[in-house]
PDB file of N, CA, C and O in Angstrom:
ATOM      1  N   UNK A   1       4.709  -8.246  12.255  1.00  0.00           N
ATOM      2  CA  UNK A   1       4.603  -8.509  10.831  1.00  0.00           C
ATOM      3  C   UNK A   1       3.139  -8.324  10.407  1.00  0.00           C
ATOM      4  O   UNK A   1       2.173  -8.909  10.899  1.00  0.00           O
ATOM      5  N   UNK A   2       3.126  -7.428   9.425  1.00  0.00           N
ATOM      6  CA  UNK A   2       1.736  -7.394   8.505  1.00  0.00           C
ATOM      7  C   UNK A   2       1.689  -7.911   7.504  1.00  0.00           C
ATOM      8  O   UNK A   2       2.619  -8.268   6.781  1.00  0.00           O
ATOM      9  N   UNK A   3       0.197  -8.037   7.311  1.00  0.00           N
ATOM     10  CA  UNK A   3       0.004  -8.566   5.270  1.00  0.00           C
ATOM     11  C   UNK A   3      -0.465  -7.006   5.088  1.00  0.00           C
ATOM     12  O   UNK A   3      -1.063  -6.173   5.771  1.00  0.00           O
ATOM     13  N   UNK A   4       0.168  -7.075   3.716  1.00  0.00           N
ATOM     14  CA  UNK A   4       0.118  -5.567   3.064  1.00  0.00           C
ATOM     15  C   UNK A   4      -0.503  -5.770   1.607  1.00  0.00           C
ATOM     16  O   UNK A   4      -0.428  -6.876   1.071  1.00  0.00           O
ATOM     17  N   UNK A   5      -1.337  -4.301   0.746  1.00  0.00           N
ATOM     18  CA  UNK A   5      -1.786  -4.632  -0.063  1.00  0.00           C
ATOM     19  C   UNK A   5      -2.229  -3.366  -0.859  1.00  0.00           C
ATOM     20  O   UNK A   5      -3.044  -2.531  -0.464  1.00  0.00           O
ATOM     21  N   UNK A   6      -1.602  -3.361  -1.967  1.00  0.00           N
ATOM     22  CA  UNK A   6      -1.711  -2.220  -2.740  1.00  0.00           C
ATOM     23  C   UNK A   6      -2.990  -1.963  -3.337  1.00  0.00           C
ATOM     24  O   UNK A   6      -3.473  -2.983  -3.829  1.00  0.00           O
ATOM     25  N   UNK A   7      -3.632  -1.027  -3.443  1.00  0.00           N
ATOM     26  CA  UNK A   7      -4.905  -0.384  -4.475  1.00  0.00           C
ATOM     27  C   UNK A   7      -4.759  -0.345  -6.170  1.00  0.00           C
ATOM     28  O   UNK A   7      -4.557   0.625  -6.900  1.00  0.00           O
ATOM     29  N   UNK A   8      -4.891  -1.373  -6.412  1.00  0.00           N
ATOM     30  CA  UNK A   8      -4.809  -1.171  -7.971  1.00  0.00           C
ATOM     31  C   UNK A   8      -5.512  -0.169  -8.825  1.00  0.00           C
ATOM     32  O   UNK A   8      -5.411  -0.088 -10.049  1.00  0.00           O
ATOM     33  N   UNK A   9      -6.598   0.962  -7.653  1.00  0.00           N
ATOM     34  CA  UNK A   9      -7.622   1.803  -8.316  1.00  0.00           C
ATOM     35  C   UNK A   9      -6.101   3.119  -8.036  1.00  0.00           C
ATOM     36  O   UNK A   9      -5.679   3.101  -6.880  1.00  0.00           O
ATOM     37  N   UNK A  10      -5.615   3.804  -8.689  1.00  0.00           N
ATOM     38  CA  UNK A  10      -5.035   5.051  -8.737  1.00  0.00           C
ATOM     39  C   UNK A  10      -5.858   6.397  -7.921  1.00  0.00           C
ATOM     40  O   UNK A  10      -6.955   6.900  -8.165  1.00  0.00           O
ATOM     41  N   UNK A  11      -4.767   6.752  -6.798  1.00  0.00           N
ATOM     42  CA  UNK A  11      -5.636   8.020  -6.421  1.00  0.00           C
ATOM     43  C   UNK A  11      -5.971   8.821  -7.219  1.00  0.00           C
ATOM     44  O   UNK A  11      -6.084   8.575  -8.420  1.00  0.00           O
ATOM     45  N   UNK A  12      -6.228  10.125  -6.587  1.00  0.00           N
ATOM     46  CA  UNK A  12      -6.118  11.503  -7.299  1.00  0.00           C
ATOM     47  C   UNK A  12      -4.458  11.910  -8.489  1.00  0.00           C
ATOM     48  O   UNK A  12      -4.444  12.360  -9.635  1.00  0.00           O
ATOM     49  N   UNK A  13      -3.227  11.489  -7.536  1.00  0.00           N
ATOM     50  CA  UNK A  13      -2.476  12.256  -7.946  1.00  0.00           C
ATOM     51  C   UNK A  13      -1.692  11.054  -8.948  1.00  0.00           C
ATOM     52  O   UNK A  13      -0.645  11.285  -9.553  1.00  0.00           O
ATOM     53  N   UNK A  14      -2.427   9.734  -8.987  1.00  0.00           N
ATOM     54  CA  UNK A  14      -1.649   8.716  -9.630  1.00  0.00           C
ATOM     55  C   UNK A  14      -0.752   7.998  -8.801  1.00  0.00           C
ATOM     56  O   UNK A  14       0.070   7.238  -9.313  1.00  0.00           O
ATOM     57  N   UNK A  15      -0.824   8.162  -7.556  1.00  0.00           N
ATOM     58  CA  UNK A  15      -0.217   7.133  -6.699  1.00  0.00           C
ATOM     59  C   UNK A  15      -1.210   5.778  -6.500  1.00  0.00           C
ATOM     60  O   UNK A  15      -2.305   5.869  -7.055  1.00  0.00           O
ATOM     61  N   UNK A  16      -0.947   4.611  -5.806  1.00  0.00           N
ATOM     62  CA  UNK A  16      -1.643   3.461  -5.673  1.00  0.00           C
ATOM     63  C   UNK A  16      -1.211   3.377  -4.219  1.00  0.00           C
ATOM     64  O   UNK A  16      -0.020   3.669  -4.107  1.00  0.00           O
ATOM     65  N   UNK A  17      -1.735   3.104  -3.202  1.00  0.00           N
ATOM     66  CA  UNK A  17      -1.440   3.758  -1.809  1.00  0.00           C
ATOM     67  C   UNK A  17      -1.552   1.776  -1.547  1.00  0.00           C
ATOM     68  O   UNK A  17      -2.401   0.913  -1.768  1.00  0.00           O
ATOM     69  N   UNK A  18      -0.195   1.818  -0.986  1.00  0.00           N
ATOM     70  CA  UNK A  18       0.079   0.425  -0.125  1.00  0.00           C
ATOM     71  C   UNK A  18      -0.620   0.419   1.537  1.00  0.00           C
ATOM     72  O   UNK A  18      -0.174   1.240   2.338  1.00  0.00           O
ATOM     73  N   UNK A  19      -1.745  -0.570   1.979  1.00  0.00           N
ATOM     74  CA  UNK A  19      -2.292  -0.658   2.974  1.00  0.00           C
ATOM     75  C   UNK A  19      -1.916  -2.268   3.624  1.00  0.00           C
ATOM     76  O   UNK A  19      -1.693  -3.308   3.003  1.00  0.00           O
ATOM     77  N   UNK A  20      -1.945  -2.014   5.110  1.00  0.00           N
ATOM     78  CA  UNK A  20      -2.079  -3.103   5.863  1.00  0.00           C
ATOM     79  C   UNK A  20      -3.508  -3.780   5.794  1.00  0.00           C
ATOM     80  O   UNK A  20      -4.476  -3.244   5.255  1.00  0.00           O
ATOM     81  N   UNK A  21      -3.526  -5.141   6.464  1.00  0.00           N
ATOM     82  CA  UNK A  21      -4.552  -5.998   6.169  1.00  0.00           C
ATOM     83  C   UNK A  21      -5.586  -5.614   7.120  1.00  0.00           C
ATOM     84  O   UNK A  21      -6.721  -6.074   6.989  1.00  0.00           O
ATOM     85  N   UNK A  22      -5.236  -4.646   8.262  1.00  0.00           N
ATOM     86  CA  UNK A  22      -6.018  -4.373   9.143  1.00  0.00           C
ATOM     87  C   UNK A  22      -6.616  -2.929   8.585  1.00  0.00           C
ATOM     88  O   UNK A  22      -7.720  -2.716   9.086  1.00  0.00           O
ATOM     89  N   UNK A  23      -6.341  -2.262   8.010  1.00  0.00           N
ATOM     90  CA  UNK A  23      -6.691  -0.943   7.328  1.00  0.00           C
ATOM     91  C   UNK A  23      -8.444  -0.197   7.709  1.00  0.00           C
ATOM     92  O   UNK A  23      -9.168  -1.073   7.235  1.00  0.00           O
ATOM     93  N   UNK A  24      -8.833   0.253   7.946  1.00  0.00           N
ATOM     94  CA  UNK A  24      -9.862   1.076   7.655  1.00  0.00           C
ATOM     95  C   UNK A  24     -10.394   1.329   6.010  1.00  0.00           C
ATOM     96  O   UNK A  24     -11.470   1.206   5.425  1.00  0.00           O
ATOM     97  N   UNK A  25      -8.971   1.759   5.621  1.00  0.00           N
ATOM     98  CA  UNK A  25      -9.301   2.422   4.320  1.00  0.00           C
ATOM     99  C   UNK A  25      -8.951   1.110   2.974  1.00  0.00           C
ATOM    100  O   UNK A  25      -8.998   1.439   1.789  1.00  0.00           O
ATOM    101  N   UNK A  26      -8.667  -0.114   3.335  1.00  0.00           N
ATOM    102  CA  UNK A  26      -8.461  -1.809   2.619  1.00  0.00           C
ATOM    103  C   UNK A  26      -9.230  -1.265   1.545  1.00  0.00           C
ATOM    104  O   UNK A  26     -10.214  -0.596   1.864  1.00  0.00           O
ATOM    105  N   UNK A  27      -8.991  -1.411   0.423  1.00  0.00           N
ATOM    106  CA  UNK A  27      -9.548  -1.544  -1.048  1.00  0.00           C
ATOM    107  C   UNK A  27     -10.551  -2.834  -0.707  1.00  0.00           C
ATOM    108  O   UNK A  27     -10.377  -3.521   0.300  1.00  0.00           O
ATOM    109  N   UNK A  28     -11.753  -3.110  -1.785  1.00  0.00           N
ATOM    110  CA  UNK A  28     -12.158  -4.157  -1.721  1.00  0.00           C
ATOM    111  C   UNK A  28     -11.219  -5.300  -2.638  1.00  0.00           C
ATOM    112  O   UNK A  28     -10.467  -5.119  -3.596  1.00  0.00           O
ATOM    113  N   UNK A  29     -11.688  -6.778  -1.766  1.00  0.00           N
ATOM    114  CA  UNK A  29     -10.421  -7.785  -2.735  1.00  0.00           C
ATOM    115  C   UNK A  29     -10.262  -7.911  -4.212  1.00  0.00           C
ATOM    116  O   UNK A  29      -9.279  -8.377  -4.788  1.00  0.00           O
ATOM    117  N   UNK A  30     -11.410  -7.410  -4.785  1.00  0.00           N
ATOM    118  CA  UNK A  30     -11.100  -7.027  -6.468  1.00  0.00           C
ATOM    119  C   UNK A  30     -10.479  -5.700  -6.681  1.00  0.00           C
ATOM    120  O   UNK A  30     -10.342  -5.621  -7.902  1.00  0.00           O
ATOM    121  N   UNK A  31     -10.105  -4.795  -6.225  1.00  0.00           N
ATOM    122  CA  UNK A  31      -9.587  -3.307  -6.098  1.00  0.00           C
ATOM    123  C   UNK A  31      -7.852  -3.667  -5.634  1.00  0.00           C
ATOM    124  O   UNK A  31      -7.068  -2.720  -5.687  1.00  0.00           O
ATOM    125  N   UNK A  32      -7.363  -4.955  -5.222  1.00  0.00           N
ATOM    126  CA  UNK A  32      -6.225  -4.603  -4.433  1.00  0.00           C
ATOM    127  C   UNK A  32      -5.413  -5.892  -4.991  1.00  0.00           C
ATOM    128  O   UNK A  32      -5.922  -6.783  -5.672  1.00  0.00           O
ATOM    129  N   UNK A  33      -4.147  -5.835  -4.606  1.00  0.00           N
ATOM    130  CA  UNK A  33      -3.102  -6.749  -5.068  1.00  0.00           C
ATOM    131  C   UNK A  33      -1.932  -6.904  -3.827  1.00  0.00           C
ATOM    132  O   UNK A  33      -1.024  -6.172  -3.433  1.00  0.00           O
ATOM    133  N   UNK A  34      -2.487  -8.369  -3.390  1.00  0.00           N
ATOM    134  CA  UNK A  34      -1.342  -8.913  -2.417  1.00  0.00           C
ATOM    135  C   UNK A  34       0.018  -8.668  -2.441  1.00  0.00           C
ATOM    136  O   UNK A  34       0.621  -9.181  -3.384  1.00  0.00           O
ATOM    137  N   UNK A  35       0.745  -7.927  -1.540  1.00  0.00           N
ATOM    138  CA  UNK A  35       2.224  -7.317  -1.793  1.00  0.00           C
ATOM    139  C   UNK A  35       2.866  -8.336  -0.724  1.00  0.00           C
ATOM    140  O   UNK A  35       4.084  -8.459  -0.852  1.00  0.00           O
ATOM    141  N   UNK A  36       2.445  -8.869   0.006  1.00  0.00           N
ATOM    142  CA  UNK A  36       3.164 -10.095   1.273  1.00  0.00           C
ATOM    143  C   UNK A  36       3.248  -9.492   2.804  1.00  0.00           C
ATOM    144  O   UNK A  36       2.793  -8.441   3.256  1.00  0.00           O
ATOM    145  N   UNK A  37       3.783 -10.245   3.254  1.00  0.00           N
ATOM    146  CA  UNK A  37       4.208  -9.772   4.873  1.00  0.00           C
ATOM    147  C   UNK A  37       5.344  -9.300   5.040  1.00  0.00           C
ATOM    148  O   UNK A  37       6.384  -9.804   4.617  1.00  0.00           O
ATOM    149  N   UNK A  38       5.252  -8.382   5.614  1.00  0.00           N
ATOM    150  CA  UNK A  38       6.464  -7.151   5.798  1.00  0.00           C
ATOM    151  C   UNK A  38       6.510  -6.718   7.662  1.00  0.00           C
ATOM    152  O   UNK A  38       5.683  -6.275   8.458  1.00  0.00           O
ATOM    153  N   UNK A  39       7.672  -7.057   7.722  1.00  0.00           N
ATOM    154  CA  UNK A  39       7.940  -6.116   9.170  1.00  0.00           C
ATOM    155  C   UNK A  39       7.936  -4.472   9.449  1.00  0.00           C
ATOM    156  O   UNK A  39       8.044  -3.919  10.543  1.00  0.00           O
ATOM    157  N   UNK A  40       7.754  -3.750   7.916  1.00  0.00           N
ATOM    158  CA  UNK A  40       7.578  -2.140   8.162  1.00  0.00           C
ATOM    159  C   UNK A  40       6.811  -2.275   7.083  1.00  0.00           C
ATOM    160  O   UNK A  40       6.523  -3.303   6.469  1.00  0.00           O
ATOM    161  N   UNK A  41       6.315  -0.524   6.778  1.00  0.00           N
ATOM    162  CA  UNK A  41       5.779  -0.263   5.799  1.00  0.00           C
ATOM    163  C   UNK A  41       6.553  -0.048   4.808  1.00  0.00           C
ATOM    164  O   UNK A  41       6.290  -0.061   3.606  1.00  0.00           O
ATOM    165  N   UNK A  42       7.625   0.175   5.400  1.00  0.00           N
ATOM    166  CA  UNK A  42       9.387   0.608   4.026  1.00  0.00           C
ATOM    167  C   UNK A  42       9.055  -0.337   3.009  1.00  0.00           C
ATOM    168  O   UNK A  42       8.622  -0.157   1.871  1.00  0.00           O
ATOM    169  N   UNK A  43       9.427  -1.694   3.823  1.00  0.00           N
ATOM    170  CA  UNK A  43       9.564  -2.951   2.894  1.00  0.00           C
ATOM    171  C   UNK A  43       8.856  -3.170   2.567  1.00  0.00           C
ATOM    172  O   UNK A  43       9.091  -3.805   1.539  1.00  0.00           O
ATOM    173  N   UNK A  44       7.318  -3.036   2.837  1.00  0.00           N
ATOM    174  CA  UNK A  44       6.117  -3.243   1.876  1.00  0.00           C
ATOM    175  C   UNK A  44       5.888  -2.440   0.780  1.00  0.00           C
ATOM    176  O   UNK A  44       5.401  -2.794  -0.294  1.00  0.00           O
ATOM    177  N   UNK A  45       6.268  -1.324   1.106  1.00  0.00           N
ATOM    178  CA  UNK A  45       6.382  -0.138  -0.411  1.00  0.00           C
ATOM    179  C   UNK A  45       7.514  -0.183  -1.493  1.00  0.00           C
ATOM    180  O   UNK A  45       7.592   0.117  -2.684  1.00  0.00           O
ATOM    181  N   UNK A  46       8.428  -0.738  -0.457  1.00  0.00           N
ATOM    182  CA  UNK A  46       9.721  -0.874  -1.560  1.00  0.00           C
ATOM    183  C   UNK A  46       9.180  -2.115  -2.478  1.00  0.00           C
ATOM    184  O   UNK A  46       9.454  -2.162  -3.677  1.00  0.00           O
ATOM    185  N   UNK A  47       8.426  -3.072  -1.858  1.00  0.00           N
ATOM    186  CA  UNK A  47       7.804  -4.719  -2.643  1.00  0.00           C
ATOM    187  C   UNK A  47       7.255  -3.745  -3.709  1.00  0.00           C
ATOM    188  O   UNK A  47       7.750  -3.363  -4.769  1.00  0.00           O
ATOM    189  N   UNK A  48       6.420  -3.543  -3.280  1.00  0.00           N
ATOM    190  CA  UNK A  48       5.055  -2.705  -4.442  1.00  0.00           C
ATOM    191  C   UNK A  48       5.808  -1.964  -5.172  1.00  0.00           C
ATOM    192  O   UNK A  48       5.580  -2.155  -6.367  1.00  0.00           O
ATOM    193  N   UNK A  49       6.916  -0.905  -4.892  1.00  0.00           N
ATOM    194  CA  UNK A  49       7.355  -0.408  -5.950  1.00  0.00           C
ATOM    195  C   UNK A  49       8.185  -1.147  -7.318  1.00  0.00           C
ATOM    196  O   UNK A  49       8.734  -0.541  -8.239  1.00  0.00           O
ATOM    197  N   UNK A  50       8.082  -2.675  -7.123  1.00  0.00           N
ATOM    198  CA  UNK A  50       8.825  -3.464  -7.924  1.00  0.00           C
ATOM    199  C   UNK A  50       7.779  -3.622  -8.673  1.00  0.00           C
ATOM    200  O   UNK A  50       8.165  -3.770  -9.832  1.00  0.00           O
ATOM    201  N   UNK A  51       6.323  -3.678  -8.573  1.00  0.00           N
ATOM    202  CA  UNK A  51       5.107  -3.742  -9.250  1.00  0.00           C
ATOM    203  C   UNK A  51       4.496  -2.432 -10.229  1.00  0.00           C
ATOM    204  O   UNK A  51       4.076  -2.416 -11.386  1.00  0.00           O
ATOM    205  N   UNK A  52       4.624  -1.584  -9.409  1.00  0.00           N
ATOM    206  CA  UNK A  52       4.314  -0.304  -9.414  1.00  0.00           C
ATOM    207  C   UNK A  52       5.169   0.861  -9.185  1.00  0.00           C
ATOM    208  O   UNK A  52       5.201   1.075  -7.974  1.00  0.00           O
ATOM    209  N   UNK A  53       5.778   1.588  -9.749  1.00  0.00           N
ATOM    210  CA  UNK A  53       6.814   2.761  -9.053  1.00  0.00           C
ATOM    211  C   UNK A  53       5.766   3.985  -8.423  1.00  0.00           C
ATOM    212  O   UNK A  53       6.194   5.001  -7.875  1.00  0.00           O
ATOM    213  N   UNK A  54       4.742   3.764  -8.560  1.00  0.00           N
ATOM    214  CA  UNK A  54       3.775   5.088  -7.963  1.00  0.00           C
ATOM    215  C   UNK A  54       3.275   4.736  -6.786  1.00  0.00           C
ATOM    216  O   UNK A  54       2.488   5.485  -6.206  1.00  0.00           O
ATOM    217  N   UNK A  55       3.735   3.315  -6.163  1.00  0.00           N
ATOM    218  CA  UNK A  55       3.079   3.384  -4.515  1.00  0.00           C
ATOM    219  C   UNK A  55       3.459   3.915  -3.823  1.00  0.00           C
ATOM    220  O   UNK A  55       4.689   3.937  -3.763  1.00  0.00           O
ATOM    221  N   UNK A  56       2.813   4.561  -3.012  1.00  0.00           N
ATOM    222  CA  UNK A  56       3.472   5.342  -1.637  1.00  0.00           C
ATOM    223  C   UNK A  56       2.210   4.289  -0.619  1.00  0.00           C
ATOM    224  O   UNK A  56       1.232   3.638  -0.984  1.00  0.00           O
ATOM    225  N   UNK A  57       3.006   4.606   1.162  1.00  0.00           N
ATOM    226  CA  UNK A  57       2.234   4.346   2.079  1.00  0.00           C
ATOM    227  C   UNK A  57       0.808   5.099   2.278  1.00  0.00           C
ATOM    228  O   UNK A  57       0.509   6.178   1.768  1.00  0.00           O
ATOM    229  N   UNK A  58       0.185   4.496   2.923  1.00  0.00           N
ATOM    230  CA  UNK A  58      -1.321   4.830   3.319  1.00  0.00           C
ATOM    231  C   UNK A  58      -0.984   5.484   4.087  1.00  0.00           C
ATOM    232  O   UNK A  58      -0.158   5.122   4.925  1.00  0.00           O
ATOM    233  N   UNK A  59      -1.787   7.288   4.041  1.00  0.00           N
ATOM    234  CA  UNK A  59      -1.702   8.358   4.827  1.00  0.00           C
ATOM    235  C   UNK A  59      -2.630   7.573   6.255  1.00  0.00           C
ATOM    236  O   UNK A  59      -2.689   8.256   7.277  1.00  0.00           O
ATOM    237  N   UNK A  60      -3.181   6.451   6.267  1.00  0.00           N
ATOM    238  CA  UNK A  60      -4.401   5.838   7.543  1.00  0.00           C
ATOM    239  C   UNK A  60      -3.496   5.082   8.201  1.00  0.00           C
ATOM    240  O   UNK A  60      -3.224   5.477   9.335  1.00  0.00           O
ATOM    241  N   UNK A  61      -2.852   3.928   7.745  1.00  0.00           N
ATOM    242  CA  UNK A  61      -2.440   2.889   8.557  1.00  0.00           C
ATOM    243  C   UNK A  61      -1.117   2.619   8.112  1.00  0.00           C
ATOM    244  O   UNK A  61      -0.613   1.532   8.395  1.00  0.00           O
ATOM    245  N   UNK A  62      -0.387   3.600   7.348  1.00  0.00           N
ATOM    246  CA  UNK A  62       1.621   3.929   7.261  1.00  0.00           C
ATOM    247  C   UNK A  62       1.977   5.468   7.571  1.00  0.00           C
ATOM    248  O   UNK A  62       3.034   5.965   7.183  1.00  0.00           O
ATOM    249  N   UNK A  63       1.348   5.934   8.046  1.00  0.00           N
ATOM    250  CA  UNK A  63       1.719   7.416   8.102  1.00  0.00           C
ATOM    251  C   UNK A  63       3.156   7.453   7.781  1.00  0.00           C
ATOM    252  O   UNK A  63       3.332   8.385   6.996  1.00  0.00           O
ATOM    253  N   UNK A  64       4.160   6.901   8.020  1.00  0.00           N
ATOM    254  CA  UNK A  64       5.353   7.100   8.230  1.00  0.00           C
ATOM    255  C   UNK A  64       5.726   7.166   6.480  1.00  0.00           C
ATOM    256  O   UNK A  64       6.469   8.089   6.147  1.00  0.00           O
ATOM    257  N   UNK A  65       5.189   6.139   5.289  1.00  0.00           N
ATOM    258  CA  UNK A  65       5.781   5.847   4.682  1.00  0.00           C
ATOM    259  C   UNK A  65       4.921   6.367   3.186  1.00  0.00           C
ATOM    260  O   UNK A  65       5.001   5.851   2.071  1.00  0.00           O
ATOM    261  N   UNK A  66       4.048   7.630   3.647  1.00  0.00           N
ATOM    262  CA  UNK A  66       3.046   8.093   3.025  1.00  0.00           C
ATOM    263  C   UNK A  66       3.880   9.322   2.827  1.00  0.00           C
ATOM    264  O   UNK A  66       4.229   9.885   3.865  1.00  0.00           O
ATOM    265  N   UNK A  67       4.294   9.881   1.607  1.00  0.00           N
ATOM    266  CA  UNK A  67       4.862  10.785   0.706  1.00  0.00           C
ATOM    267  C   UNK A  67       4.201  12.106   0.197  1.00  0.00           C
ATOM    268  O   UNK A  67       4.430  13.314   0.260  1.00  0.00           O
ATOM    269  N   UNK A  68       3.361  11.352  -0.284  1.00  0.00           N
ATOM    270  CA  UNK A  68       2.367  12.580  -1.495  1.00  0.00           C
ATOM    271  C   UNK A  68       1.137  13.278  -1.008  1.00  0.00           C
ATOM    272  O   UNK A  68       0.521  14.038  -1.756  1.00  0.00           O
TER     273      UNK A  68
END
């Protein structure tokens, strides 16, 4: 189980890229919005997409669940 956490700053293409708490690429804590603990990245993107419909996974630390 991870804590996960969306980028409230918009990429390039208008996505908001959902990251784990361990991330490399972590927004700073004013840049990001607590999405909870999730056993995949699915369910952490599917959370965020209830917030946001433009999250996709982090191409760094979801490869799997990174789209765009």
């Amino acid at each position: 189980m991870d804590h996960y956490y969306a980028n409230l700053n918009a990429q390039y293409n208008g996505d908001h890229e959902v990251h784990k708490s361990s991330c490399t690429r972590l927004p700073l804590p004013v840049n990001r919005l607590y999405i909870g603990i999730y056993a995949t990245c699915r369910e952490a993107v599917s959370a965020a997409k209830l917030k946001n419909p433009r999250a996709d996974g982090c191409y760094y630390c979801s490869p799997t669940c990174h789209t765009r």
